[in-house]
PLY file of the C-alpha trace (Angstrom):
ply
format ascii 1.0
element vertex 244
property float x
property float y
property float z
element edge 243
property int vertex1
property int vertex2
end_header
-139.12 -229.62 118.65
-139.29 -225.99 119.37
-142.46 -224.75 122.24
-145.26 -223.32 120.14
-147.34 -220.84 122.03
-150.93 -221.73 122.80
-153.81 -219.94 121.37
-151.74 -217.02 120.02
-151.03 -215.71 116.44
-147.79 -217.09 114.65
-144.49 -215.96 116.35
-142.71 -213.23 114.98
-139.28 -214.33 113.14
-136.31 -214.08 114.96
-133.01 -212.50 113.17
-131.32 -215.63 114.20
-132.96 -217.51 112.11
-132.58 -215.26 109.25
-135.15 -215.43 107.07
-134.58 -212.98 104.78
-135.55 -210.09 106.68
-133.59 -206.72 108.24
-132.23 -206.99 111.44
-133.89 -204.54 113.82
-131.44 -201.22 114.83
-129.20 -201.88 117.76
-130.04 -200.01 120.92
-127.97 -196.74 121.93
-126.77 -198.45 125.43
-124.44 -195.42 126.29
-122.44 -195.23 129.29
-122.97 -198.87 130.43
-121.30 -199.87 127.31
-118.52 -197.69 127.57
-118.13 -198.58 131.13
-118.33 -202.25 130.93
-115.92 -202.03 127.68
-113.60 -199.86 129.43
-113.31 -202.11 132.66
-112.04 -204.88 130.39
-109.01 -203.05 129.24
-108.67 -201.04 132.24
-109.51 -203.74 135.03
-111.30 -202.23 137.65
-114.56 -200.19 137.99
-112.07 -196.86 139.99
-109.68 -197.17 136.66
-112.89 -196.23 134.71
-113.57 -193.45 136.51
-110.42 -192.22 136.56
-110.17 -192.72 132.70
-113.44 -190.85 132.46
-113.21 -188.26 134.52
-109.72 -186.85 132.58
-111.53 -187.60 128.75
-114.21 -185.32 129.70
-112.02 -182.86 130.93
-109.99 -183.16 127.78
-113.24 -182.37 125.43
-114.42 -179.61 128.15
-117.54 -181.61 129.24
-119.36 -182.36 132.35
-120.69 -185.01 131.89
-121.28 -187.77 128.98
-123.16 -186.93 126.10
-126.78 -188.12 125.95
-127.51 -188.38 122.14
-125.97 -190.54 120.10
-124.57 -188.64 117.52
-122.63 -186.40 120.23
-121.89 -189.85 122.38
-120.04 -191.34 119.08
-118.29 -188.73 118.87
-116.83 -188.29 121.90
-115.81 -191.79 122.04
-114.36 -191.69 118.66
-112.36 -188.14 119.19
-111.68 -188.41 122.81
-111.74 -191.85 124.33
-110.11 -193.61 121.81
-107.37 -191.22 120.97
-106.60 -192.08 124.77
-106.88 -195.80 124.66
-104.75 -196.09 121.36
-101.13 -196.37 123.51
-102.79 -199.06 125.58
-104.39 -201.46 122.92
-103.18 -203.31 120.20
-105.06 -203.07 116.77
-107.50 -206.23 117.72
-108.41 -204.02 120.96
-109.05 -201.50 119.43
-111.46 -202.87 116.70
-113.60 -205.12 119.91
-113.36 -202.22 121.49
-115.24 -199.65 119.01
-117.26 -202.81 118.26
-118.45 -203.00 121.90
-119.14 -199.07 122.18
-120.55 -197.57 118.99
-120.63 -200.52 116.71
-122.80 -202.65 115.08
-123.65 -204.82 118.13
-123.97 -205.16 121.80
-124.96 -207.18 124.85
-128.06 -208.44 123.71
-127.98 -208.13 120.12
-124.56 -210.31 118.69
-123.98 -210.88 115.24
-126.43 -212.48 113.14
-124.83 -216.21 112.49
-126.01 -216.60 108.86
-125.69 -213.18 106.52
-128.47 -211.14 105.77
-130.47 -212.19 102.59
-129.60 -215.41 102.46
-131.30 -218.44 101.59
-130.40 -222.35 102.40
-129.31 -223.91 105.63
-127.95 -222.16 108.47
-124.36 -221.77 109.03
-123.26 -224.79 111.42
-119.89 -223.59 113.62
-117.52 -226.64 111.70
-118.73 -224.77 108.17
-117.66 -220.90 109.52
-115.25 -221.52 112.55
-114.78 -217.46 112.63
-118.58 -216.97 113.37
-119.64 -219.89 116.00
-122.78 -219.30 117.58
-122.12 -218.11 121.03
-124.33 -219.98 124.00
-124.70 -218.89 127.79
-125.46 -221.65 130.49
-126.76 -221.01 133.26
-126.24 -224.05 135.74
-125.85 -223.77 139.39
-124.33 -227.16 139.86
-120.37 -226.99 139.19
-120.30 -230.75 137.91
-123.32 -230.20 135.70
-121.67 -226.55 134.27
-118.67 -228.60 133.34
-120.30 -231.43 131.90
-122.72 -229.49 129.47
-119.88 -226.75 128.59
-117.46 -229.48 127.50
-120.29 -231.25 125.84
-121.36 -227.74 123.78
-117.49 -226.85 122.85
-117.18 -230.55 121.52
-120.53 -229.53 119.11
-118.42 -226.61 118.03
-120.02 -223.94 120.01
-118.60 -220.72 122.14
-119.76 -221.01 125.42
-120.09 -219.13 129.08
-121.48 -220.58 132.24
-122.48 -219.05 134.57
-123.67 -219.97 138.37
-127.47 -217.74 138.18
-129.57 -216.04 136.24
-128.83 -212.64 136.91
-125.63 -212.95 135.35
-127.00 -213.51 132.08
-127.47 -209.53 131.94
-123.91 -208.90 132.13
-122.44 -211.26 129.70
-121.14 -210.82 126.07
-123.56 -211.31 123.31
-124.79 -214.51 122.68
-127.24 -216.43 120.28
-128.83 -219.23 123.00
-129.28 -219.03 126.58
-129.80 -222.83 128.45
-131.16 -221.34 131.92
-134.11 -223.19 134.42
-137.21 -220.59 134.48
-137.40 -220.78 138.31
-138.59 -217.43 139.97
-135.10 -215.56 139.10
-134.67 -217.19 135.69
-138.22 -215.97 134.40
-137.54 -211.87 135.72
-134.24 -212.51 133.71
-136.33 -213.89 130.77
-138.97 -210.69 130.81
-136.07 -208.47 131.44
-134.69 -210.00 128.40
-137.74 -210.44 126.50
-138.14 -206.51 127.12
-135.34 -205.43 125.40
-135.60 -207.14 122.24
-133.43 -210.17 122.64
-133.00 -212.12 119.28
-131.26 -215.88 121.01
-132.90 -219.11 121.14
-134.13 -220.13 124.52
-133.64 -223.51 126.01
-135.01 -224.38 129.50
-135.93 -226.99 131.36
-139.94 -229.01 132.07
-141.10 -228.26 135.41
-144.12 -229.91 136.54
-144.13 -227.80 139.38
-144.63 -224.36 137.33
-145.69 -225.02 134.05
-147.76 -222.36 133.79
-145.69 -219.43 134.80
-143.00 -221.12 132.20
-145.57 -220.74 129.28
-146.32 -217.55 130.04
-142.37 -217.06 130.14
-142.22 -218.64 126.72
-145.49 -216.82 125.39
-143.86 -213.70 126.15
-140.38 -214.59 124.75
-139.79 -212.34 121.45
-138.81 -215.35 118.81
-140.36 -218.83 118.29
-136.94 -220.30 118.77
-137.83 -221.91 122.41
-137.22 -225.69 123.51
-137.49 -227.67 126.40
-136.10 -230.48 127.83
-136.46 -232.82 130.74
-134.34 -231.55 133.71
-131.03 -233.52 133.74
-131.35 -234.15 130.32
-128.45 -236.11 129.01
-125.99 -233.39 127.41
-126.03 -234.88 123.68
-130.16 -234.15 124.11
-129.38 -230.40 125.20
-127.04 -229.98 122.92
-129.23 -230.96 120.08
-131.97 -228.64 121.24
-129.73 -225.74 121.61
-129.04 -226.38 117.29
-133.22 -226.65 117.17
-132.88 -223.02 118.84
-130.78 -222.13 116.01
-131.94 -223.06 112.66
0 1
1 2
2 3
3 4
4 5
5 6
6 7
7 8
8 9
9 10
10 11
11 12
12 13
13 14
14 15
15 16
16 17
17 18
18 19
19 20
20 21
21 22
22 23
23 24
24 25
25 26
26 27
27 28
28 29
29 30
30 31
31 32
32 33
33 34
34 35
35 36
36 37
37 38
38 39
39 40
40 41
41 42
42 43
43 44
44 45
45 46
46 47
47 48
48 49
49 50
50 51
51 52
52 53
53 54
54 55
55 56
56 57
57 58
58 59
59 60
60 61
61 62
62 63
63 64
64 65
65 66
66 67
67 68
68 69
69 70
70 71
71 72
72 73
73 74
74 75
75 76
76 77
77 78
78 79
79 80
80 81
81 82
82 83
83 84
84 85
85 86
86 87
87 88
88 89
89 90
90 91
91 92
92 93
93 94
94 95
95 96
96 97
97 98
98 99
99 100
100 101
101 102
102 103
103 104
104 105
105 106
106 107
107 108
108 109
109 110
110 111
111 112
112 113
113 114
114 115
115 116
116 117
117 118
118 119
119 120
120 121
121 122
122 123
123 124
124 125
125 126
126 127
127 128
128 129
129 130
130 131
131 132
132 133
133 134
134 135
135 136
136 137
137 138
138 139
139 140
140 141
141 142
142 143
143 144
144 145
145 146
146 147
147 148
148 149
149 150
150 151
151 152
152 153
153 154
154 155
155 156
156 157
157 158
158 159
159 160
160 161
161 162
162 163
163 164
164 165
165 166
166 167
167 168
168 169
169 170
170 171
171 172
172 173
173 174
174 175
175 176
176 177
177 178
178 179
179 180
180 181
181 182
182 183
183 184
184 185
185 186
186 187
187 188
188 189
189 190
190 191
191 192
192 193
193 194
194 195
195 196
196 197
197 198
198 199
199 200
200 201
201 202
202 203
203 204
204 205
205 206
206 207
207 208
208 209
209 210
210 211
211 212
212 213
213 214
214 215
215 216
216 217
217 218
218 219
219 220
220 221
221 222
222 223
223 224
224 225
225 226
226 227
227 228
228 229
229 230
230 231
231 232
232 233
233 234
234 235
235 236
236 237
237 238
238 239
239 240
240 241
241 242
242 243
């Protein structure tokens, strides 16, 4: 069953769950947007410099815009009529989606619509929206083992080796990560910015009280943990728990 905080007032709702309530606005992220989107078409970090450097000659700035208003537009007039020979139509769409859409790294798509009522949306009943999770797992065996188990369940997944690589991955809507010294700064780093995902972690005898602080700090109630080489069927199970 989900961690309930100790001694605190109820959690605040988490979008994720979706009950019935407005999704809070999506943070103006800027130039790290743009770059990271950019680096995915372009493939390297000099590419994107390069790209940048000639779109701001071409709309006579010096630099990018800091406001949004001005930043949209100068991604919408002036970066994309430069991407459009490179991308397809798809790349195009993930890539306005990435920079001044209605989502970003933190923040993905809520999994069941706004408004509604009933059960949550499982990924077998809307294969187009599958709730996206990020492992972290520094053991290769153990990454493959509870990736393959979580794609079975019908989820997207990522895996990665630590922590700190959690703050440069796509959106997601659960994170499985250890809260060992690194995993808890990536968990108030996190926490700071308003992540909506589910948290799953692991029981640590060792620091169980810096991981309920973690967990009393964490912005939605949807927490879990499980015993430390839990078998995958029981992490899998408490990543849905995150979930609903």
């Amino acid at each position: 069953m989900p961690t309930m905080r100790r001694g605190g007032g109820p959690f605040r709702p988490t979008s994720i769950a979706m009950r019935a309530v407005v999704a809070p606005a999506v943070p103006f992220l800027g130039k790290a947007a743009l770059s990271r989107a950019l680096e995915r078409h372009l493939g390297s970090p000099s590419a994107v410099e390069t790209f940048l450097a000639e779109a701001l000659e071409d709309a006579a700035l010096d630099e990018l815009p800091e406001g949004r208003e001005a930043f949209e537009a100068f991604v919408r007039d002036t970066v994309l009529s430069k991407l459009l020979p490179l991308l397809r139509l798809q790349e195009v769409h993930e890539f306005v989606r990435r920079t001044i859409g209605g989502e970003e790294n933190l923040h993905p798509a809520p999994i069941r619509r706004l408004g509604s009522l009933g059960s949550p949306i499982t990924p077998a009943a809307r294969p187009d929206e599958r709730p996206r999770v990020v492992v972290v797992e520094p053991d290769p065996l153990r990454r493959i083992e509870i990736a393959r188990a979580l794609v079975r369940d019908g989820f997207d997944v990522e895996v990665v080796a630590r922590p700190a690589e959690v703050l440069h991955v796509e959106p997601f809507h659960a994170l499985v990560m250890a809260l060992d010294v690194e995993g808890q700064r990536v968990a108030a780093a996190l926490a700071e910015q308003g992540t909506r995902a589910g948290l799953v972690s692991y029981d640590d005898a060792s620091s169980r009280e810096s991981v309920r602080r973690t967990i009393h700090d964490w912005p939605s109630d949807r927490v879990s943990l499980v015993p430390r080489g839990a078998p995958t069927s029981v992490l899998c199970a408490r990543v849905r728990i995150v979930l609903t």
